[in-house]
N, C-alpha and C positions, 0 to 999 in steps of 0.2 A: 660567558667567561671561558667557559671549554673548546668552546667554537675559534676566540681569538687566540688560547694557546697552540690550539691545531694550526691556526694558519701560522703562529709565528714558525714554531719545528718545520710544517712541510714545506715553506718559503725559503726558510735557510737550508733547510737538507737540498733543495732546488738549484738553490744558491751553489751548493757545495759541489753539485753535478756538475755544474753549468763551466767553475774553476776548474772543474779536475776531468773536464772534454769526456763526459759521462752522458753522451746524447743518446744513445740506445738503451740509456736506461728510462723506466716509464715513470712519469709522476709519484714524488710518494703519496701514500695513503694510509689507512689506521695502521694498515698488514705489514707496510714493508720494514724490512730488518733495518736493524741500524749493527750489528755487530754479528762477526761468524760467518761461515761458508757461502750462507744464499744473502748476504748483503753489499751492497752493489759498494759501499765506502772500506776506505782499512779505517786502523786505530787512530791516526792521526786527526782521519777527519772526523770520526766522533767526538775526540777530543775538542774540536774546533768548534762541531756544531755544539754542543755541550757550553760552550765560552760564549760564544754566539748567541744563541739561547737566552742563557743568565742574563745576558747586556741588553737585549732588547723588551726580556722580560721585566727588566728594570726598570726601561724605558717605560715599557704602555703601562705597568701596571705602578710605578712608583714606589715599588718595595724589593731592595734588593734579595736575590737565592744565591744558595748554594743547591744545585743539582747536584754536583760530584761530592756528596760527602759520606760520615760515617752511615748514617740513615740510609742511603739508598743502596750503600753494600751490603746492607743486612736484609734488608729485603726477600722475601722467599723467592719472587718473581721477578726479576731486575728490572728495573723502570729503562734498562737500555737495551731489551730485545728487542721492541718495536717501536714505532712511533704510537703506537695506542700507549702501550707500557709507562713511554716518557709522556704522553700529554694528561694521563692520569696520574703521573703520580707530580707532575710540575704542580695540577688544580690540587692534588689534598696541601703540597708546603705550600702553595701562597695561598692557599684558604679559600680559593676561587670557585 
């Protein structure tokens, strides 16, 4: 299950490269940033991949999320520094 949220995030984050002529940036992976100084997107396109995300998470998995909510502000670790951050904290909300 962790395996297919990874691919959704680092397919759309790819995706988001790919729109925004981001070719010298490398593949994402657990590591790469999604927000702040060493990440290759701005706010907007977190925002998108974030939307993105939900929609297709809904798709494979049948049960709609909210990523962006009260829950994951509170967080000591934000599920939006990394793509590890976000694919572990996408598996605890949908229970995967």
């Amino acid at each position: 299950m962790r395996d297919q949220v990874f691919k959704i995030v680092t397919e759309t984050l790819a995706e988001i490269y790919i729109n925004q002529k981001l070719h010298n940036v490398q593949t994402p992976t657990e590591e790469t940033r999604l927000y702040g100084s060493q990440s290759p997107i701005d706010s907007m396109s977190l925002v998108t991949l974030i939307a993105e995300v939900e929609e297709k998470i809904s798709k494979e998995f049948g049960k709609h999320i909210l990523i962006a909510d009260d829950r994951a502000w509170g967080e000591r670790v934000s599920p939006f520094a990394r793509v590890k951050t976000l694919v572990d904290y996408i598996s605890i909300v949908t229970g995967k």
